[in-house]
C-alpha positions as CSV (number, residue, x, y, z in Angstrom):
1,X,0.0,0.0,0.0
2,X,1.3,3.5,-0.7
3,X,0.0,6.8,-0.1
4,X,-1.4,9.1,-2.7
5,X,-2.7,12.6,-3.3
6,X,-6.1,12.5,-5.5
7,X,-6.9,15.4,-7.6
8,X,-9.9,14.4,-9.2
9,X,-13.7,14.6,-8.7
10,X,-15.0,14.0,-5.8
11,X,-15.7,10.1,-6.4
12,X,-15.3,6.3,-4.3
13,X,-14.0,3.4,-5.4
14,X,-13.5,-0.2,-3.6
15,X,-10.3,-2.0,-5.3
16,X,-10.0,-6.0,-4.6
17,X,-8.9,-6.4,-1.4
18,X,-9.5,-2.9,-0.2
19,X,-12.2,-1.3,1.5
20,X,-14.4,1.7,-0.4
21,X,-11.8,4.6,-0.4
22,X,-14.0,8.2,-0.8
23,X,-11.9,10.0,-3.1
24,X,-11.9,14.0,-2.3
25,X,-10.3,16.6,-4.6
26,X,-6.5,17.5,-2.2
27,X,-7.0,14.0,-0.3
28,X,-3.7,11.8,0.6
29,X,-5.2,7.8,0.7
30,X,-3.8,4.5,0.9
31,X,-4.3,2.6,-2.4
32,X,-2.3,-0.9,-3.6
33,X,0.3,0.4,-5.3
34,X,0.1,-3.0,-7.7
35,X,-3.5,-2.2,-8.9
36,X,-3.9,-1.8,-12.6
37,X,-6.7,0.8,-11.5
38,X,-4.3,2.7,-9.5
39,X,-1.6,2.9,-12.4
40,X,-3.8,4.5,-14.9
41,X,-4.9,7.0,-12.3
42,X,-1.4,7.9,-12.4
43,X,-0.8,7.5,-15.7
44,X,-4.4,10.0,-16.3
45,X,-2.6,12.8,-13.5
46,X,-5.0,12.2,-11.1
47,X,-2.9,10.5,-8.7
48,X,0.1,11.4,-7.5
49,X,3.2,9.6,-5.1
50,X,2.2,11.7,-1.2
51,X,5.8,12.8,0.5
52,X,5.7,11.3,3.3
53,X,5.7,15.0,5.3
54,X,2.3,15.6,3.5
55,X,0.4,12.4,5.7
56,X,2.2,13.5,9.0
57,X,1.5,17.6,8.8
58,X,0.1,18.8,12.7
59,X,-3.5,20.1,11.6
60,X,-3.4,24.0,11.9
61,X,-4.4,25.6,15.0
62,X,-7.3,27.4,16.0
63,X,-7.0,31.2,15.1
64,X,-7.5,33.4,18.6
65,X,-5.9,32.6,22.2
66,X,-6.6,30.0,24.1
67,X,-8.0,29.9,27.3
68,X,-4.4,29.7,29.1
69,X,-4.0,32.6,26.7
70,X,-6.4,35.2,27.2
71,X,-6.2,38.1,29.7
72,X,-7.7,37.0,33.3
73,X,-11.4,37.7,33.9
74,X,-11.5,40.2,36.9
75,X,-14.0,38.7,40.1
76,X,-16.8,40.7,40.6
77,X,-16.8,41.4,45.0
């Protein structure tokens, strides 16, 4: 199995041996690298070999401050 960025249509597709994999346009997924279906997906531009730094990226953070972050909330006496 190797990883794979789709840029296609939105579309699914269940390979032998595979689950359904839901293909969406910018997606990195698993596929069998040996699949016929797989190579002319690559051969068509559609698929293309992920770098591994693309599967592992931290997902961005929230924009504002965090709780930890924001100023102290004065007590009412």
């Amino acid at each position: 199995m190797s990883l794979y960025r789709y840029s296609g249509p939105a579309s699914a597709v269940t390979l032998e041996g595979s689950a359904e994999t839901i293909l969406i346009p910018g997606s990195v997924v698993e596929l069998p690298a040996d699949s016929p279906w797989v190579k002319t997906m690559i051969a068509r531009g559609l698929l293309t070999l992920a770098r591994p730094a693309e599967e592992s990226k931290p997902a961005p953070k929230a924009e504002g401050r965090s709780r930890s972050e924001a100023p102290a909330e004065k007590e009412k006496t």
